[in-house]
C-alpha positions in Angstrom: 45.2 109.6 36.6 47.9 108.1 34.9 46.1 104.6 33.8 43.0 106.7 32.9 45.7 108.7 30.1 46.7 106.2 29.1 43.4 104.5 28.5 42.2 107.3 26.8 45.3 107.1 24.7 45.4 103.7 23.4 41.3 104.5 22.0 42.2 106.3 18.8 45.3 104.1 18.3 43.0 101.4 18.0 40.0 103.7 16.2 42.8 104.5 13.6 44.1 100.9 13.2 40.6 100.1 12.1 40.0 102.9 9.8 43.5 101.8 8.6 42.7 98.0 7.5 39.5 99.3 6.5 41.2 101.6 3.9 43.3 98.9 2.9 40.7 97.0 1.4 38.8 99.3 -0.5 41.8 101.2 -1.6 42.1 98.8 -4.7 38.7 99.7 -5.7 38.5 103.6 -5.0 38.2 104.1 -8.1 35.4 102.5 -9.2 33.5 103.4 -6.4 34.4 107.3 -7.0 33.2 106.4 -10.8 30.1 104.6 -9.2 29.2 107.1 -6.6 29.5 110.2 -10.0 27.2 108.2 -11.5 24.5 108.2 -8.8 24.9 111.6 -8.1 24.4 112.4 -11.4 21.4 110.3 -12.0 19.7 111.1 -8.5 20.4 115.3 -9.7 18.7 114.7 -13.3 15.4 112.8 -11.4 15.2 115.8 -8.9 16.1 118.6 -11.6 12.9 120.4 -10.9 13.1 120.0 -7.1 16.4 122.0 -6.9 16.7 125.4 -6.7 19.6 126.1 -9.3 22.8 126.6 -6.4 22.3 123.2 -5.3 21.9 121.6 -9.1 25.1 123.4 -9.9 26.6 122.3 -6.9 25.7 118.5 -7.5 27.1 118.6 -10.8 30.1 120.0 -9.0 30.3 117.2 -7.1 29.9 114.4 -9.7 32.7 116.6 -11.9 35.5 116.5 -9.1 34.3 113.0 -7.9 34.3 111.1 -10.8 37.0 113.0 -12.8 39.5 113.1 -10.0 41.9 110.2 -10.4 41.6 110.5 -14.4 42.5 114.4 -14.3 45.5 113.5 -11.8 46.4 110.4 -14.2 45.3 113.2 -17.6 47.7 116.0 -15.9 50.7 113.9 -14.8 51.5 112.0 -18.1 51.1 115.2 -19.4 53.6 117.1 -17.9 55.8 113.9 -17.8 55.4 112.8 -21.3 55.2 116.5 -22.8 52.2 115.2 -24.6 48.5 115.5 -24.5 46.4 113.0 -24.2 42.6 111.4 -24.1 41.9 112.0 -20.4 43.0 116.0 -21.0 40.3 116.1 -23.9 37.7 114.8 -21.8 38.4 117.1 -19.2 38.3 120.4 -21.7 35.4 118.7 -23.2 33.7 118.3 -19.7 34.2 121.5 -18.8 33.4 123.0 -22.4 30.1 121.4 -21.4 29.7 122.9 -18.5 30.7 126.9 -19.8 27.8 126.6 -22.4 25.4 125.3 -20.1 25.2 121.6 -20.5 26.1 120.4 -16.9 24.7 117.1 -17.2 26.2 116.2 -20.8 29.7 117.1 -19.1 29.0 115.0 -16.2 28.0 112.0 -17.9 31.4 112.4 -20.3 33.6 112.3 -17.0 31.0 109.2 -15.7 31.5 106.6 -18.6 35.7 107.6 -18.8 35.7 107.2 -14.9 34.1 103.9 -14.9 36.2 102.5 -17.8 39.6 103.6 -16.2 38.4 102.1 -12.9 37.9 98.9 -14.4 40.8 99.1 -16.4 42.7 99.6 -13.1 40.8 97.0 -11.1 41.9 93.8 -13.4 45.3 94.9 -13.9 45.7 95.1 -9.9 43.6 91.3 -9.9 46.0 90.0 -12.6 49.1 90.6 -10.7 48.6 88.8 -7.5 49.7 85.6 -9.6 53.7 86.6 -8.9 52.9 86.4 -5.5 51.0 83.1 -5.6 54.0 81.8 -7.2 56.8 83.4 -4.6 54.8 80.7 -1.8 55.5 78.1 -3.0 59.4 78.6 -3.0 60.7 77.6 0.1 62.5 80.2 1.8 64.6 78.0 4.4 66.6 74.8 3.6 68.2 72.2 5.6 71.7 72.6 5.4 74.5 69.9 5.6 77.6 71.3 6.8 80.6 69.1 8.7 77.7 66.8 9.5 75.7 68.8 11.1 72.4 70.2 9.5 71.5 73.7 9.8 68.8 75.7 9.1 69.5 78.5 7.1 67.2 80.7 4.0 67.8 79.5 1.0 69.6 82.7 -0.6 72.4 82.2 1.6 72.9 78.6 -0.7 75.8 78.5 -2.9 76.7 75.9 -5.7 77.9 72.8 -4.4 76.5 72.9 -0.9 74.3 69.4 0.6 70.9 69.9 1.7 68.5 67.5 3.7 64.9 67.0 2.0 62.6 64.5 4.1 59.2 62.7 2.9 56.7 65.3 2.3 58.7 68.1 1.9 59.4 70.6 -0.9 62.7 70.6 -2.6 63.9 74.5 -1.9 67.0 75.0 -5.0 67.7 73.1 -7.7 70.3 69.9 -7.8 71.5 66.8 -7.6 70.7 63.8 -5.7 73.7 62.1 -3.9 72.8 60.1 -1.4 69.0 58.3 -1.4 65.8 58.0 -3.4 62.5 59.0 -3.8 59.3 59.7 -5.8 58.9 63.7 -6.9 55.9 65.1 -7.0 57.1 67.4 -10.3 53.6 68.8 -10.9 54.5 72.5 -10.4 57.4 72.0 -12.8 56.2 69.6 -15.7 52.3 69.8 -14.7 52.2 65.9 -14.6 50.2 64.0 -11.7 52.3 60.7 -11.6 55.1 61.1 -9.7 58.8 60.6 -10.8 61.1 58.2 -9.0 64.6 59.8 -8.4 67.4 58.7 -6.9 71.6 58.6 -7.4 73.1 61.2 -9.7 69.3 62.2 -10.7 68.2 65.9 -11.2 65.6 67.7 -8.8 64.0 70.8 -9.3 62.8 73.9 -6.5 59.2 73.6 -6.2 58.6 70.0 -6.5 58.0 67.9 -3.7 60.2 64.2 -2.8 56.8 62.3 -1.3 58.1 58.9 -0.1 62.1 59.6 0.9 64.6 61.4 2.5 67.4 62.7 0.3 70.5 64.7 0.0 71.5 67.3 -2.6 73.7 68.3 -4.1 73.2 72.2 -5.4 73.8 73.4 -8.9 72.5 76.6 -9.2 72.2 79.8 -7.1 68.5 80.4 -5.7 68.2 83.3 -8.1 68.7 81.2 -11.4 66.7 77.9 -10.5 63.8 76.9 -13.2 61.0 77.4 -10.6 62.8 81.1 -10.7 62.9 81.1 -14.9 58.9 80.3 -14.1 58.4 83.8 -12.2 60.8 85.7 -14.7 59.1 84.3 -18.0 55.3 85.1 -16.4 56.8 88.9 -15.3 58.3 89.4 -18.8 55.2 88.1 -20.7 52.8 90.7 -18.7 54.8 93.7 -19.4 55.1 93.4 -23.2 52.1 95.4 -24.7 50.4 94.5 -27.6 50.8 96.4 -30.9 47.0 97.7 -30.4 47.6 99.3 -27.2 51.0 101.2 -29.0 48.7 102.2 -31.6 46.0 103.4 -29.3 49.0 105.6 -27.1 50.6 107.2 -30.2 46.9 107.8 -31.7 46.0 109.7 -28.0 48.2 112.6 -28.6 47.5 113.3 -32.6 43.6 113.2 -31.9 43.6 115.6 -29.2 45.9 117.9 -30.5 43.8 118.0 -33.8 40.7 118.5 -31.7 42.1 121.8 -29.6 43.6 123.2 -32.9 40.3 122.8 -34.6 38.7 124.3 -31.5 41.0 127.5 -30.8 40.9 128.1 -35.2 36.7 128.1 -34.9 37.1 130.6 -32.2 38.7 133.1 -33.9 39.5 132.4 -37.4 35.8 132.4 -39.2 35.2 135.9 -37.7 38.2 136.9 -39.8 37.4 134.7 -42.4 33.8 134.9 -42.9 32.6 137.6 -40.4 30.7 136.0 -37.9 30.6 137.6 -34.5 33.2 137.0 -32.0 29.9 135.3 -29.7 28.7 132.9 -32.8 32.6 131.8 -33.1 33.0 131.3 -29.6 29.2 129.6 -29.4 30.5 127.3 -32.7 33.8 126.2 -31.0 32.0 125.4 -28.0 29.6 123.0 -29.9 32.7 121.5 -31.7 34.2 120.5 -28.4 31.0 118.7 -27.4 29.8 117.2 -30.7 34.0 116.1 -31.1 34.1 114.0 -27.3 34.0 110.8 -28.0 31.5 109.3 -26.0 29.7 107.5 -28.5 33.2 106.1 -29.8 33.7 105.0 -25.6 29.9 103.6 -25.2 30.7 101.7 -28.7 33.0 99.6 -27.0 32.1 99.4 -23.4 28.6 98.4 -23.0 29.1 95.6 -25.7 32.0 94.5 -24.3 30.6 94.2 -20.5 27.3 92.6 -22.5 29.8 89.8 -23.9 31.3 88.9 -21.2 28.0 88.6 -18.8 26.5 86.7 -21.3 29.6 84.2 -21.1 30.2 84.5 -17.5 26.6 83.0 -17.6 27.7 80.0 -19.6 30.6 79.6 -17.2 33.4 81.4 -19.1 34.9 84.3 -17.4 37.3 87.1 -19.0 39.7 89.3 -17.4 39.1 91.8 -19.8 37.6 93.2 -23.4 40.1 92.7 -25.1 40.6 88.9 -24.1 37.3 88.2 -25.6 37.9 90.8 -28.5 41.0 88.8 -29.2 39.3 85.1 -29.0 37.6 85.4 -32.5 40.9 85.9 -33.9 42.5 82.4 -32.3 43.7 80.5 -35.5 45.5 77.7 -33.4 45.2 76.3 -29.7 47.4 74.7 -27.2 46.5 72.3 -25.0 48.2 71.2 -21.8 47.6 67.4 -21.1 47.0 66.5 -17.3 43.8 68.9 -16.2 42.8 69.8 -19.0 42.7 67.3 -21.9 42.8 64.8 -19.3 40.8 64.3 -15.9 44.1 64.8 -14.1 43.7 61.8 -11.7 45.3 57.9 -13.0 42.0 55.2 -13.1 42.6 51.5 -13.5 42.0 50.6 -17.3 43.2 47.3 -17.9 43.6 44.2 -15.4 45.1 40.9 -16.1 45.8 37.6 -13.8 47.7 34.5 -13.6 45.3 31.8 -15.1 43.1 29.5 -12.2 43.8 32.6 -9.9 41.2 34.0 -7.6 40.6 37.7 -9.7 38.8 39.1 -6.9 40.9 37.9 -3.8 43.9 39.4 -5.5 42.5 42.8 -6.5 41.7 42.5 -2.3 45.2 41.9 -1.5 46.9 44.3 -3.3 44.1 46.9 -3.1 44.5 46.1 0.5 48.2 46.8 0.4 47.9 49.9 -1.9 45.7 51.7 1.0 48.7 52.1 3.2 50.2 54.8 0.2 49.6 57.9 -0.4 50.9 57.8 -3.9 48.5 58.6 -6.9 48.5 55.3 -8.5 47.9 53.6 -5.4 45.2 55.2 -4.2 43.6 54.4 -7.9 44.1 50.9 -7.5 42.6 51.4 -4.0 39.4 52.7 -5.4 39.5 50.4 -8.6 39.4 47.6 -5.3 37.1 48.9 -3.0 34.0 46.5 -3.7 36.5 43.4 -3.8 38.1 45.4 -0.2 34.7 44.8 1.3 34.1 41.1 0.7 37.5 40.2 1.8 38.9 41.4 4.9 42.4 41.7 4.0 45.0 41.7 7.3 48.6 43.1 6.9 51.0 41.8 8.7 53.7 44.5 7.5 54.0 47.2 5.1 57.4 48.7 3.8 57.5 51.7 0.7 60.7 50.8 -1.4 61.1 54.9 -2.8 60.7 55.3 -6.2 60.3 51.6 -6.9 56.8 50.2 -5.2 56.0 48.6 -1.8 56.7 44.9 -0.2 54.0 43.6 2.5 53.2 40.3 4.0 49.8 39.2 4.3 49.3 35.9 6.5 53.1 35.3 5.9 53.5 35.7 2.6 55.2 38.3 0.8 53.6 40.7 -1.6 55.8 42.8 -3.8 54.2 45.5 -5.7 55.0 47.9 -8.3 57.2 48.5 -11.3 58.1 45.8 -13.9 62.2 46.1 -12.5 61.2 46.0 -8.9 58.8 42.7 -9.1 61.1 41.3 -12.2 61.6 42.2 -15.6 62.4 39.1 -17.0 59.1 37.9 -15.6 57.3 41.2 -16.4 58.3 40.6 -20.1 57.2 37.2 -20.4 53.8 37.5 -18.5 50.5 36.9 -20.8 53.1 36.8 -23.9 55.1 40.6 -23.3 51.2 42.4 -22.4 53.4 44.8 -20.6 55.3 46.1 -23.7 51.6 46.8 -25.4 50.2 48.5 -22.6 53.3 50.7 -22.6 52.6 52.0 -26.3 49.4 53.1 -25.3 50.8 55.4 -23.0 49.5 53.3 -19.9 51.3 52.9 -16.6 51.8 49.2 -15.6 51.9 48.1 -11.6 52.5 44.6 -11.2 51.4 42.4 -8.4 54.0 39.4 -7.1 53.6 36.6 -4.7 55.5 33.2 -4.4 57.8 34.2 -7.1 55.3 34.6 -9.8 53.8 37.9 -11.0 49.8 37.3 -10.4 48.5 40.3 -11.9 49.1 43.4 -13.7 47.4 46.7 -13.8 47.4 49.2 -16.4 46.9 52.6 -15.5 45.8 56.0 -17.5 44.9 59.9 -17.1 41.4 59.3 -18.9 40.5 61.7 -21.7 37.5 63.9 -20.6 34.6 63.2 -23.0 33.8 66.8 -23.5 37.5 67.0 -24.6 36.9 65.3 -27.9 33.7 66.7 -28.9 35.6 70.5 -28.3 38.6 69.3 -30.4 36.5 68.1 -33.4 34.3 71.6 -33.2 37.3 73.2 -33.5 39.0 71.7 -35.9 35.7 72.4 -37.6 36.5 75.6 -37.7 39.8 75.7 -39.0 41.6 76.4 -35.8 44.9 73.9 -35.6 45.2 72.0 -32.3 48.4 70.9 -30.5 48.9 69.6 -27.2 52.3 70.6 -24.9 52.8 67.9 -22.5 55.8 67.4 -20.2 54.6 63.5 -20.5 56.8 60.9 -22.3 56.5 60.1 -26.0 54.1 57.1 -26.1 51.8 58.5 -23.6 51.3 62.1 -25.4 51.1 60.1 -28.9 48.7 57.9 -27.6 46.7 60.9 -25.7 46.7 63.3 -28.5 45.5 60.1 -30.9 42.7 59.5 -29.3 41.5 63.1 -28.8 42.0 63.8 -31.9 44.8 66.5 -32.0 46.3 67.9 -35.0 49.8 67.7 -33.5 51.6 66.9 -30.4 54.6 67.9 -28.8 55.9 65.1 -26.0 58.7 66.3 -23.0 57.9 70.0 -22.8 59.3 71.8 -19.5 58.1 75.2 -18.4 60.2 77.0 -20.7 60.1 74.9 -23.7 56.2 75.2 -23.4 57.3 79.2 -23.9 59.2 78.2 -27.1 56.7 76.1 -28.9 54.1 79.0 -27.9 56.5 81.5 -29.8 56.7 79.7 -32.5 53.2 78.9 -33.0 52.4 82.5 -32.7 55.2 82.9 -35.9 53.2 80.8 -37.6 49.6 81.1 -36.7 50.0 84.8 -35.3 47.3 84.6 -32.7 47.5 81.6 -30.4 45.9 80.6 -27.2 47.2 78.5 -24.9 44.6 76.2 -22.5 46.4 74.7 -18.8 45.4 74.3 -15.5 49.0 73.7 -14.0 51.8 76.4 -12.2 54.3 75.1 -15.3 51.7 76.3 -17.5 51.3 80.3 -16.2 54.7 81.2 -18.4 53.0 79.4 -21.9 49.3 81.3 -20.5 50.9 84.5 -20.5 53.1 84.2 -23.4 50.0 83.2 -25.4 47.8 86.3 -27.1 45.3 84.3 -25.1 45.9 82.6 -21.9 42.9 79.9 -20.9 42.8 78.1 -17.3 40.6 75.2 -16.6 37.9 76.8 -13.5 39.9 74.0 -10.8 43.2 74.6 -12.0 46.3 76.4 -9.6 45.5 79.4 -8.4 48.8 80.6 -10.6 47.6 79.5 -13.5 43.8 81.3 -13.0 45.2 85.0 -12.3 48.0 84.4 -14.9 45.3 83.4 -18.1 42.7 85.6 -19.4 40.0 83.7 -19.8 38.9 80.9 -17.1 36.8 77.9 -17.8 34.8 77.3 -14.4 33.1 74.3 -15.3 36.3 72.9 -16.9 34.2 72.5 -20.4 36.2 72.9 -23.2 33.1 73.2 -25.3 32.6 76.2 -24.3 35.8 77.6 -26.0 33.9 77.3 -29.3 30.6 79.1 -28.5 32.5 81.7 -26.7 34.5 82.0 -29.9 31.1 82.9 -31.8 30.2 85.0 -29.5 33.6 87.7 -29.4 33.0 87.5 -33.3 29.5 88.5 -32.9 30.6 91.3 -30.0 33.2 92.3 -33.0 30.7 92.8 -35.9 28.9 94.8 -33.5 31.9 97.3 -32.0 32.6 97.7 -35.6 29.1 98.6 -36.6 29.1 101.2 -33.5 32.3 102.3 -34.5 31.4 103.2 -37.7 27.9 105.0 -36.8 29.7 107.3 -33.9 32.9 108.1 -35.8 29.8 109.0 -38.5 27.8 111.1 -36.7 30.7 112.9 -35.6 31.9 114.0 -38.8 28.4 114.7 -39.9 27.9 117.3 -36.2 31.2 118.8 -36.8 30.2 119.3 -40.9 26.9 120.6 -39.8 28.7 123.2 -37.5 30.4 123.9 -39.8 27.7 124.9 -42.3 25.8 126.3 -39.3 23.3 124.1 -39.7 23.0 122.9 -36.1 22.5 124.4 -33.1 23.9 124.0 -29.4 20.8 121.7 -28.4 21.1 119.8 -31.7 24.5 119.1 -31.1 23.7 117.6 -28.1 20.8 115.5 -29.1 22.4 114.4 -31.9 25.4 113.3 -29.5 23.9 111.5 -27.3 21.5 110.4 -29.3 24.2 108.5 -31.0 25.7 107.4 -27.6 22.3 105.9 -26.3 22.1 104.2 -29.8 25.4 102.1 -29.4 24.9 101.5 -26.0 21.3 99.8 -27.0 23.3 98.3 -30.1 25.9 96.5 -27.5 23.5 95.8 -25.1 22.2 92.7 -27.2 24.9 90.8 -26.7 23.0 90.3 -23.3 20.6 87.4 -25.5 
């Protein structure tokens, strides 16, 4: 009997962890599907409105009310009470229920339907938008290899103090920021600087949390505490840059309170003031103030907005160019200048072989073998480009190696049938025979912004290779259409000063700024928004999520970090910059048209609540003539769909 209880226990443990993970995931959207589910009731009661008996249409109205309404009555009421001000969500609520009292369930209903659904939304990408803290926290490391009376020790990283020695091996991520004391390698610094070529390090050198040492082991020394490192500053800057609001949204919460107030004062005077004033009954006044609080909800002001704006961005999620929100795309017409990061973005974000050149009455091809044979035993980036630059010469000549040794930070040596191969930078092969190969070729190269690998063998340097992050095509043709229409381009680029002059050249770029970390990138942002007051920012890098959300517009390439997507506002998922300039004519297009709705609502409006005034209208004209106007934006918005 005992077993059998507690069998019959351990069911509804396991019943309720299932309806527990399965609430869980939907309770980010309950929202919109409470919003959602208002709207089919409503829609499913209007088609069956002579099927009901009048109990059960009442009811279904009911439903839709407390459904849909819910979470913006509790949201309505509670800043309400905390603030000590009234707000937009309370006037749709009296306005709803105004509806109701004089008979016009299904106007009410379809008030608290459109607010619903726009809140939810509103709630939905703000909850999307902040998962990109978390994103960042993974890739700190939260344990480090600590050096302590020779022995290492495992231990998390906020127990580190300045001036302790950790251990980082190959292929590891560097956990605090230092220096190096003993060892060398080459640091992968993408999530810091954004760059794909690695960095070689070694002695005395700085090393950042975050980044990753590829090809050594090294100690370090560190000099600052976990909570103050520059992968840290990254997290801060991106936290700080969210929570600022823009001066629209102030505008929009101090407006709240004055409209609604003015409403429910106009409202309580028309019930009870023109039977003083100019003798109407107590019913007529009380039948006029009802109309005013229908005719005054601004749904047609709400539809003006809404379906244009989810119109827009369909149409450009269709062209690959998604938004996060209306306002991104509201905002995008008003770009006057855009910043570029380099590597991903202007640039295919992968180094290709661009230049070759040999020792005269050499084989070409049996050398691009060798050392493309050599290079395939790395796993660094310009190796493996050299690899596939070789790969047709790799399959006429079988290449044997004898031995293989990586040199960190410098190149590699090898032997192939006895002779000695030494490949990489101009001071590892030589530089005084780097300098004088093919009459100093290695010093143009290197004012084009290229990276040189050269090749040696029995003392003699038999080749050199000149290596490049290629421009993408598309690139050029986006910066010229831009420039076209007046919008100033700059590229941020943690890259060194010949390679960004040379980049930003050949794109095309108005300007260029050369050495940029994470935080500087913040910096030039700010003072491009000084000058140019909106500014957008374009990267596809984690250094680039504090510059995204600085920006008034953040833009990620579609197969960028996943940081740098839920940080920007706007991602480009086929990685075509092109499309940054039709998207730009079409948020001023969706603008000319808000505006026109705008104006026509606000409008009618004023012309209901003049007409009630006059007594002109009547309860049903109100109506008609209110969401008549409603159905007429929406239509207006809608063809932003073509």
């Amino acid at each position: 009997m005992n077993t059998e209880a507690l069998a019959k226990q351990k069911v509804p443990d396991s019943k309720e962890k299932s309806v527990a993970s399965i609430f869980e995931k939907i309770k980010p959207h309950i929202e919109l599907i409470a919003a959602l589910s208002s709207g089919v009731i409503i829609l499913i009661t209007w088609l069956l409105t002579d099927q009901l008996s009048h109990s059960v249409w009442v009811t279904l109205h009911l439903m839709a009310f407390a459904i849909g309404g819910f979470a913006k009555a509790k949201e309505g009421i509670t800043e309400t009470i905390a603030n000590k001000e009234l707000n937009v969500e309370m006037l749709m609520i009296f306005a709803a229920i105004g509806s109701a009292i004089i008979g016009y369930w299904t106007e009410g209903a379809i008030l608290i339907f459109i607010f619903a659904l726009s809140g939810a939304l509103e709630t939905y990408t703000m909850n999307k938008s902040n998962k990109e803290i978390s994103a960042l926290m993974n890739l700190q490391p939260e344990e480090a290899m600590l050096i302590r009376n020779g022995k290492e020790q495992l231990v998390s990283v906020s127990e580190l103090v300045v001036g302790d020695k950790i251990l980082v091996r190959a292929g590891e991520r560097i956990p605090a920021d230092g220096v190096i004391v003993k060892g060398a390698t080459s640091i992968d610094e993408s999530a810091i600087t954004g760059e794909s070529i690695p960095v070689s390090k070694a002695n005395t050198q700085d090393v950042y949390a975050g980044t990753v040492a590829l090809d050594g082991t090294i100690t370090i020394e560190i000099s600052k505490p976990a909570s103050e490192t520059l992968f840290q500053k990254i997290i801060q800057m991106v936290q700080s840059a969210q929570e600022e609001k823009p001066p629209s949204q102030l505008f929009i919460e101090k407006f709240e309170g004055v409209y609604v107030k003015a409403v429910l004062v106009v409202v309580v005077v028309m019930m009870f003031i023109p039977t003083i004033a100019f003798g109407w009954t107590v019913e007529e006044s009380i039948y006029r103030a009802m109309i005013l609080l229908v005719v005054a909800s601004p749904c047609a002001l709400v539809a003006s907005i809404m379906p244009a704006t989810l119109s827009a961005i369909s149409n450009s999620a269709k062209n690959g160019v998604l938004f996060k929100g209306g306002v991104h795309l509201e905002n995008l017409s008003h770009v006057k200048a855009i910043a570029f990061d380099k590597t991903g973005t202007l640039t295919n974000g992968t180094p290709i072989v661009t230049d070759t050149f040999f020792k005269e009455g050499i084989d070409q091809e049996e050398v691009i073998a060798a050392v493309a044979a050599i290079e395939k035993e790395s796993t660094h980036p310009l190796a493996q480009a050299i690899t596939s630059f070789g790969k047709a010469q790799l399959e006429r000549y079988p290449i044997i190696i004898d031995t293989m040794k990586t040199v960190s930070g410098n190149g590699v040596v090898a032997t192939i049938n006895e002779q000695k191969w030494e490949i990489g930078k101009a001071d590892f092969v030589g530089a005084d025979l780097a300098e004088k190969f093919q009459d100093g070729i290695i010093q143009r190269l290197a004012q084009e912004g290229k990276t040189i690998v050269c090749a040696k063998t029995n003392e003699e340097i038999v080749a050199v290779f000149a290596l490049k992050d290629t421009i993408r095509e598309v690139a050029k043709k986006a910066i010229k259409a831009l420039k076209q229409q007046g919008v100033h381009t700059i590229m941020l680029t943690g890259d060194n000063e010949l390679t960004a002059k040379a980049i930003a050249e050949e794109a095309g770029l108005d300007d260029y700024i050369a050495n940029c970390l994470p935080e500087e990138k913040v910096n030039h942002v700010k003072q491009l928004k000084n000058t140019f007051k909106n500014v957008a920012m374009v990267g596809d890098g984690i250094n680039d999520a504090p510059a995204l959300a600085t920006a008034n517009l953040g833009i990620a390439m579609g197969e960028g970090t996943d940081v740098a997507l839920e940080t920007a506002d706007v991602v480009l998922m086929k990685n075509d910059l092109s499309r940054i300039t039709n998207t730009m004519k079409l948020s001023s297009r969706m603008n000319r048209i808000i505006k026109q709705n705008i104006f026509f609502s606000l409008a009618v409006i004023a012309f209901l609540i003049t007409s009630n005034f006059f007594q002109i209208i009547d309860l049903p004209g109100g109506v008609i003539g209110h969401e008549g106007s409603t159905i007429l934006v929406i239509l207006n918005g809608l063809r932003l769909l073509k």
